[in-house]
C-alpha positions as CSV (number, residue, x, y, z in Angstrom):
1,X,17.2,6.7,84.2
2,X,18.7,7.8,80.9
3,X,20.1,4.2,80.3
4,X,16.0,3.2,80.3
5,X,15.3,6.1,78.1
6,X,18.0,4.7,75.5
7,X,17.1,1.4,75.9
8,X,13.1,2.8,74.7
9,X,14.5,4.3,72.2
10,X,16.6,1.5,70.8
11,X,13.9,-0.8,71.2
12,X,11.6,1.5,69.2
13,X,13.6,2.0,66.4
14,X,14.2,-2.0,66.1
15,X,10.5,-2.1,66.1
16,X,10.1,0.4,63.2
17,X,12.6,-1.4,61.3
18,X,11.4,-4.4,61.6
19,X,8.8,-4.2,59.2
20,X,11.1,-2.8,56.5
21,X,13.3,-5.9,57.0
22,X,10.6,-8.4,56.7
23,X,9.0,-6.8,53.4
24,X,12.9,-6.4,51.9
25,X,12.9,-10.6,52.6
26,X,9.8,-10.8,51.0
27,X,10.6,-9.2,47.8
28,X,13.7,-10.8,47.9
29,X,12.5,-13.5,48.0
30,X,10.0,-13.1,45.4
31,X,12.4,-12.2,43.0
32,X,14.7,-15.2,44.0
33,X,11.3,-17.2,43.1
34,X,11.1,-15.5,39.5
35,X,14.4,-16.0,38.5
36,X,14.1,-20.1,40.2
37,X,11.1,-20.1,37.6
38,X,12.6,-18.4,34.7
39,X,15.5,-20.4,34.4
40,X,13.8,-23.8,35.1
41,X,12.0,-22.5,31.9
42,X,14.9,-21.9,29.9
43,X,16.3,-25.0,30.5
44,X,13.4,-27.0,29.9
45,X,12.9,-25.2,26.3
46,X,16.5,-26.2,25.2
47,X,16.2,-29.7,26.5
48,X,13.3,-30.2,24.8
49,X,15.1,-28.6,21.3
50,X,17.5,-31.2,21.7
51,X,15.4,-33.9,21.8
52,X,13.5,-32.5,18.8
53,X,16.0,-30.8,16.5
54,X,14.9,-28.8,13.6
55,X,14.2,-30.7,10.0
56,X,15.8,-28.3,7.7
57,X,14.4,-29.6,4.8
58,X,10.8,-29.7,6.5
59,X,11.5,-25.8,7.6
60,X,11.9,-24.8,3.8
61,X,8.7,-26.5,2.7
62,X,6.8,-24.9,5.3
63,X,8.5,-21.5,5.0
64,X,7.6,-22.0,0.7
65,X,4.1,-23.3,1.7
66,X,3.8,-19.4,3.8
67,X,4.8,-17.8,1.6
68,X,2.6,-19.1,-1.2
69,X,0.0,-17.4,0.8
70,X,-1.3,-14.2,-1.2
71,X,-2.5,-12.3,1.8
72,X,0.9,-12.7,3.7
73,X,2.8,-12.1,0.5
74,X,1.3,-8.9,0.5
75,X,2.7,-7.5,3.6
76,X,6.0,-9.5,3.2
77,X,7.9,-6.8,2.3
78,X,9.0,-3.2,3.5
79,X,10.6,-0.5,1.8
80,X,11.8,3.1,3.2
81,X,14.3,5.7,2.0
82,X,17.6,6.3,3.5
83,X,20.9,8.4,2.3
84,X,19.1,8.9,-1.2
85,X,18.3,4.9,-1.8
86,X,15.6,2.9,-1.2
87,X,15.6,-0.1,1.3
88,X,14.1,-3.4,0.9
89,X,13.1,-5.7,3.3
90,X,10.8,-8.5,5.3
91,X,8.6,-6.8,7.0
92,X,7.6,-8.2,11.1
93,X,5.0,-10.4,10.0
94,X,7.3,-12.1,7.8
95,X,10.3,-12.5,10.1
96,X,7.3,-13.7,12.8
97,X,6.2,-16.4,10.4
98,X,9.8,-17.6,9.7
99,X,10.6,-17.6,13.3
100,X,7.6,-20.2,13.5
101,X,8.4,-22.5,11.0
102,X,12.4,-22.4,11.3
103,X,11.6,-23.7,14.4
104,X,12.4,-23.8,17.8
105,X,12.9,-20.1,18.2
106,X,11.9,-17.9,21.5
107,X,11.2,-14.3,20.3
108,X,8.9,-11.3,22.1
109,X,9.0,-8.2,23.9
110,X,8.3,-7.0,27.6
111,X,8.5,-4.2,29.5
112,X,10.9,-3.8,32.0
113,X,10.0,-0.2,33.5
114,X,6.9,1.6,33.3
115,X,6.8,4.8,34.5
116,X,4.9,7.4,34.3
117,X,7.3,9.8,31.2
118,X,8.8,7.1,29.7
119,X,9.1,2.7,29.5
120,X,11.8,0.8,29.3
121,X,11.0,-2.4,26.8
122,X,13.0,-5.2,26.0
123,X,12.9,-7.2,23.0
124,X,14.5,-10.8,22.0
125,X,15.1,-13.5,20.1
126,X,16.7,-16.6,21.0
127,X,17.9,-19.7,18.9
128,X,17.3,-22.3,21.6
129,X,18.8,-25.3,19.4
130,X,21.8,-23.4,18.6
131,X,22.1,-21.1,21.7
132,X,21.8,-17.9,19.2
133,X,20.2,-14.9,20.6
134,X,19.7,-10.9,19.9
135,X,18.1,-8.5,22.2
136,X,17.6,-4.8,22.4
137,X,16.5,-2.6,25.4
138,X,15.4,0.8,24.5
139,X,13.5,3.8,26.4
140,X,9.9,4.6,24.5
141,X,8.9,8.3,25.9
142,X,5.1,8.0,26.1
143,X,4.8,10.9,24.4
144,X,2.9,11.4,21.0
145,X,3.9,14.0,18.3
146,X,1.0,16.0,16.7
147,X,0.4,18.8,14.3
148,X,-1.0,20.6,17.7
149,X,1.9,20.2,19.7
150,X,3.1,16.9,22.0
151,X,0.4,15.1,23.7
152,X,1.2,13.1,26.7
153,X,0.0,9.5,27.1
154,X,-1.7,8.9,30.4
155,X,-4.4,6.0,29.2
156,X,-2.7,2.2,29.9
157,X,-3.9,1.6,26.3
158,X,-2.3,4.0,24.5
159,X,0.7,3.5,26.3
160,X,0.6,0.0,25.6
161,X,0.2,0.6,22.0
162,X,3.0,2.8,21.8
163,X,5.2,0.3,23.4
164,X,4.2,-2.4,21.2
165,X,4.6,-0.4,17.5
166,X,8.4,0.7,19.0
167,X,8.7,-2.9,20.1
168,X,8.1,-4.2,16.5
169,X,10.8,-2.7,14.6
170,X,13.4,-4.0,17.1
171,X,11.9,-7.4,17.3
172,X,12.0,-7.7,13.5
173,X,15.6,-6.8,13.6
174,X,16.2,-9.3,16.6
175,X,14.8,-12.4,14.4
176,X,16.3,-11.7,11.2
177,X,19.4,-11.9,13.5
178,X,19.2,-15.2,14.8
179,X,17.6,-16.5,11.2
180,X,20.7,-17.5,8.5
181,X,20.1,-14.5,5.5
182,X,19.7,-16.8,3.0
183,X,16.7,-18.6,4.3
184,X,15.5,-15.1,4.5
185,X,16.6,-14.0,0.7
186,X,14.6,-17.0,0.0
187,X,11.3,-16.1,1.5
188,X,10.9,-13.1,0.1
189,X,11.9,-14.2,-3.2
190,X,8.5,-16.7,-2.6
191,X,6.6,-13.7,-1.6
192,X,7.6,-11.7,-4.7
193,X,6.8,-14.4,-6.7
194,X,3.4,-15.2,-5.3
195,X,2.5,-11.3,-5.6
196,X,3.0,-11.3,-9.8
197,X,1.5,-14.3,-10.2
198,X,-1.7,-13.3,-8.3
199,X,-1.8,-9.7,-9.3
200,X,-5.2,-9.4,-11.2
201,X,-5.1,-5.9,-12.9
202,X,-8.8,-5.0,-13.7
203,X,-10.2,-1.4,-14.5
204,X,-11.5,-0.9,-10.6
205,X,-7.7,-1.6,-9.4
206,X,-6.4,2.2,-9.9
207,X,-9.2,3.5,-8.0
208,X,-8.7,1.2,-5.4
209,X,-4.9,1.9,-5.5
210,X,-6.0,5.4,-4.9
211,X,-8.8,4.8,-2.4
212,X,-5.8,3.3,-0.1
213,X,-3.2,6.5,-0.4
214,X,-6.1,9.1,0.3
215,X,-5.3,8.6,4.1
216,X,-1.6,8.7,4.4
217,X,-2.7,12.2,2.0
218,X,-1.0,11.0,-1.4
219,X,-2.9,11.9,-4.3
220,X,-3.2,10.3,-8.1
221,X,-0.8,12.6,-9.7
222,X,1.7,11.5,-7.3
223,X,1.0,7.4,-7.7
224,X,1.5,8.4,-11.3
225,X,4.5,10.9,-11.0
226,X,6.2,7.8,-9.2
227,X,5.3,4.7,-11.8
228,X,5.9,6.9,-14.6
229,X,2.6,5.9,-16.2
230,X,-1.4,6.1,-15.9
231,X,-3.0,3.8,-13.6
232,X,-5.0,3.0,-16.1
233,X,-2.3,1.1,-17.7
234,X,-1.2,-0.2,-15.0
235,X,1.2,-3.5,-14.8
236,X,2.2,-6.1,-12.2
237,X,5.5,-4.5,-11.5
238,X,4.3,-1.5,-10.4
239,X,1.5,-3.1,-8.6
240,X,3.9,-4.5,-6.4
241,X,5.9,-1.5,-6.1
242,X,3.4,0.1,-5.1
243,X,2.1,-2.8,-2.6
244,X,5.3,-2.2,-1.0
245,X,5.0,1.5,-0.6
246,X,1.7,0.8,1.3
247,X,3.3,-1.8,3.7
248,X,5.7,0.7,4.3
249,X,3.6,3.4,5.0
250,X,1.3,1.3,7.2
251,X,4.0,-0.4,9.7
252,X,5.3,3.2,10.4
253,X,8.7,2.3,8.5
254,X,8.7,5.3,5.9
255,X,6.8,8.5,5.5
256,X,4.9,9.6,2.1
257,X,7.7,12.5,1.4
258,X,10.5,9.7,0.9
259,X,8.2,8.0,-2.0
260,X,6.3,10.7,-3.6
261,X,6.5,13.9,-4.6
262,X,4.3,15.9,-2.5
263,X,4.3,19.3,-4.2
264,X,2.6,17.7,-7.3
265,X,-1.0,19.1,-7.1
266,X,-3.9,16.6,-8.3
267,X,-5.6,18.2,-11.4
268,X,-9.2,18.9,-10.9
269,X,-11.2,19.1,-13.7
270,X,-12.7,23.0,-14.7
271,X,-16.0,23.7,-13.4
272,X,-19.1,24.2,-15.7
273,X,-20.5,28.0,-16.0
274,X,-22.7,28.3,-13.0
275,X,-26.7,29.2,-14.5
276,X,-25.6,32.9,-13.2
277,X,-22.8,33.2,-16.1
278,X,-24.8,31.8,-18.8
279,X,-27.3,34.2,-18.5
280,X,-25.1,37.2,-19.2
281,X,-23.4,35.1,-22.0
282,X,-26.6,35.1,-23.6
283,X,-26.9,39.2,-22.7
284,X,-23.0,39.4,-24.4
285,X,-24.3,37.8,-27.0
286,X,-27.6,39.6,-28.0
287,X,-26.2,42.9,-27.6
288,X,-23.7,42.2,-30.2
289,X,-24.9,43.2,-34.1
290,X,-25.4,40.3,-36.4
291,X,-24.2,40.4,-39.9
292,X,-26.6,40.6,-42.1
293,X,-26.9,38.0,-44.9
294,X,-28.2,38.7,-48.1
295,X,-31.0,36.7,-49.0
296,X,-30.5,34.5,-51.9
297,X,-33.0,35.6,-54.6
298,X,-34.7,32.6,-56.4
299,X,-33.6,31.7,-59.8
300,X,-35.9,30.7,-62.6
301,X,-35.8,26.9,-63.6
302,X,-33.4,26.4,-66.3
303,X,-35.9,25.4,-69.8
304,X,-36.5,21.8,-70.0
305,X,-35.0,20.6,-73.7
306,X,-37.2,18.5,-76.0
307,X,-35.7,15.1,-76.9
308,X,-34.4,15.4,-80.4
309,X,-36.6,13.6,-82.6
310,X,-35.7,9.6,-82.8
311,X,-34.0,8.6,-86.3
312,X,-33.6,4.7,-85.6
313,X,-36.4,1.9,-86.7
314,X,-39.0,1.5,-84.0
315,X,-37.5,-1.8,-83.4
316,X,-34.4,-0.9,-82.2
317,X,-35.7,1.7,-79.7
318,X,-38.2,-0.7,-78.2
319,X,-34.8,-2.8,-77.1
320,X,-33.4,-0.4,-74.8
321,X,-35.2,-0.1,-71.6
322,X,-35.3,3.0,-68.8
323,X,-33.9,5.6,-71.5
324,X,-34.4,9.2,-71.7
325,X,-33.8,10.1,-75.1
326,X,-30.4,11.6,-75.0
327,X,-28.7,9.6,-77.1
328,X,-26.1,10.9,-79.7
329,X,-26.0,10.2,-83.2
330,X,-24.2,6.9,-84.5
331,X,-24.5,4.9,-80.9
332,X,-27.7,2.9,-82.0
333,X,-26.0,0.1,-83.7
334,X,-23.8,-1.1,-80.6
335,X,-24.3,-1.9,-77.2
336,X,-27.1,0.2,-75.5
337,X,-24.8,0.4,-72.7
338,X,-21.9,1.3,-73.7
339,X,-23.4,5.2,-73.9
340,X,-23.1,5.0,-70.2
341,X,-19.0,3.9,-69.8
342,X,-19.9,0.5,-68.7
């Protein structure tokens, strides 16, 4: 009886576990599948690089003809402070656009983790034609830092977003690892170039220049604390200084404090008197005493002087036209001008 009750038992238990088994297998087997698929991938990418190698020479016309380009120019470059200096650099749409025209090089990001305080992302690049590769894995906390306190992220969109802006830095720095530095040097060289000779400095530039500080909360005073200059005479240099700054600021790479002073205040200018003030100007004013002025009594016309009788001949008088009779004694015989300094 009890070796029946064992036998139940031991049949009951192999039933529960058998379900377990069978969806273990499966995954395994999935997984087995992935990796089957993955690396069938992997080698098809590198046999197909060896059949096409890379032109080098083709690559740097490309990467010249990118960076020719004024709108990627723009965002080319990145610039942040650290340890008191500031740090240059090609910013991720850059390093993307050389990754594509060097050629034959796998780069991304994916998540390997997702749960719900924190991912885990991986991010790569890999040289397929040379077998060069970079990754990094990192933990993002899905968590959001606010002025109010920390806000956690429970909407798949936000979390996704914060993944892929963490993800960005780290895929930059993946690419330019797997790129040779001078090709790099080279491209941004381009991009510096194209910038000064495309800058257009026209009176509407400083306000647009401040139009696009006002929401990272830099002012004028501090664009112009920073150029040591007005933006009104503004050049191409600090245009693209400043062009920089804003790529900077807008990938996430530096804050306004490590460009600007941000205890400068912006000077507004003084208000007018409001209609209530002038009012009791006028009041201030009436109620003090005006100086008299004595008024200025009129004084009798000075006596006209008869013209001394004329002692020339007639004919002589009759020569000089338009004057009035005042002439002195012995100046008939020359020039009737000459009476007058001419």
């Amino acid at each position: 009886m009890e070796n029946s009750l064992m036998n139940r038992q031991d049949n009951g238990m192999a039933q529960q576990m058998m379900p377990s088994a069978m969806a273990t297998q499966t995954m395994n087997s999935a997984q087995l599948a992935t990796n089957a698929r993955e690396i069938a991938r992997i080698q098809g990418e590198i046999f197909m690089a060896k059949q096409f190698p890379r032109n080098y020479q083709q690559a740097l016309v490309n990467i010249q003809a990118v960076c020719s380009r004024p709108s990627l120019a723009n965002a080319a470059v990145y610039q942040y402070a650290k340890g008191g200096t500031q740090v240059y650099g090609p910013s991720i749409r850059l390093a993307e656009q050389l990754a594509r025209c060097w050629g034959n090089v796998r780069s991304g990001w994916e998540t390997l983790e997702d749960l719900p305080d924190h991912c885990v992302v991986r991010t790569y690049a890999y040289d397929v034609e040379t077998n060069v590769q970079a990754e990094r894995i990192f933990t993002v906390p899905m968590i959001r830092h606010t002025r109010q306190g920390d806000v956690k992220l429970t909407d798949p969109r936000d979390r996704y977003e914060m993944c892929a802006n963490q993800a960005a830095r780290r895929l930059r720095a993946c690419i330019l690892e797997v790129l040779p530095v001078d090709i790099v040097d080279y491209a941004v060289d381009q991009c510096k170039q194209t910038i000064e000779s495309n800058v257009k400095i026209t009176p509407e530039t400083g306000t647009q220049m401040v139009n696009a500080f006002q929401k990272f909360g830099v002012n004028k005073a501090q664009i112009e604390a920073l150029i040591q200059r007005h933006l009104d005479a503004l050049d191409a240099r600090s245009y693209l200084r400043l062009q920089t700054i804003w790529t900077s600021l807008s990938d996430g790479t530096g804050k306004p404090d490590d460009f600007f002073d941000m205890s400068i205040v912006d000077e507004k200018p003084k208000a007018e008197s409001t209609p209530q003030e002038k009012p009791r100007q006028s009041l201030r004013h009436r109620a003090q005493p005006k100086a008299e002025v004595p008024e200025a009594k009129p004084q009798p016309a000075p006596a006209k002087e008869e013209p001394a009788p004329q002692q020339e001949p007639k004919q002589d008088t009759e020569n000089i036209e338009d004057f009035d009779g005042d002439q002195l004694p012995g100046e008939a015989d020359g020039d009737p001008m000459d009476s007058f300094g001419f």
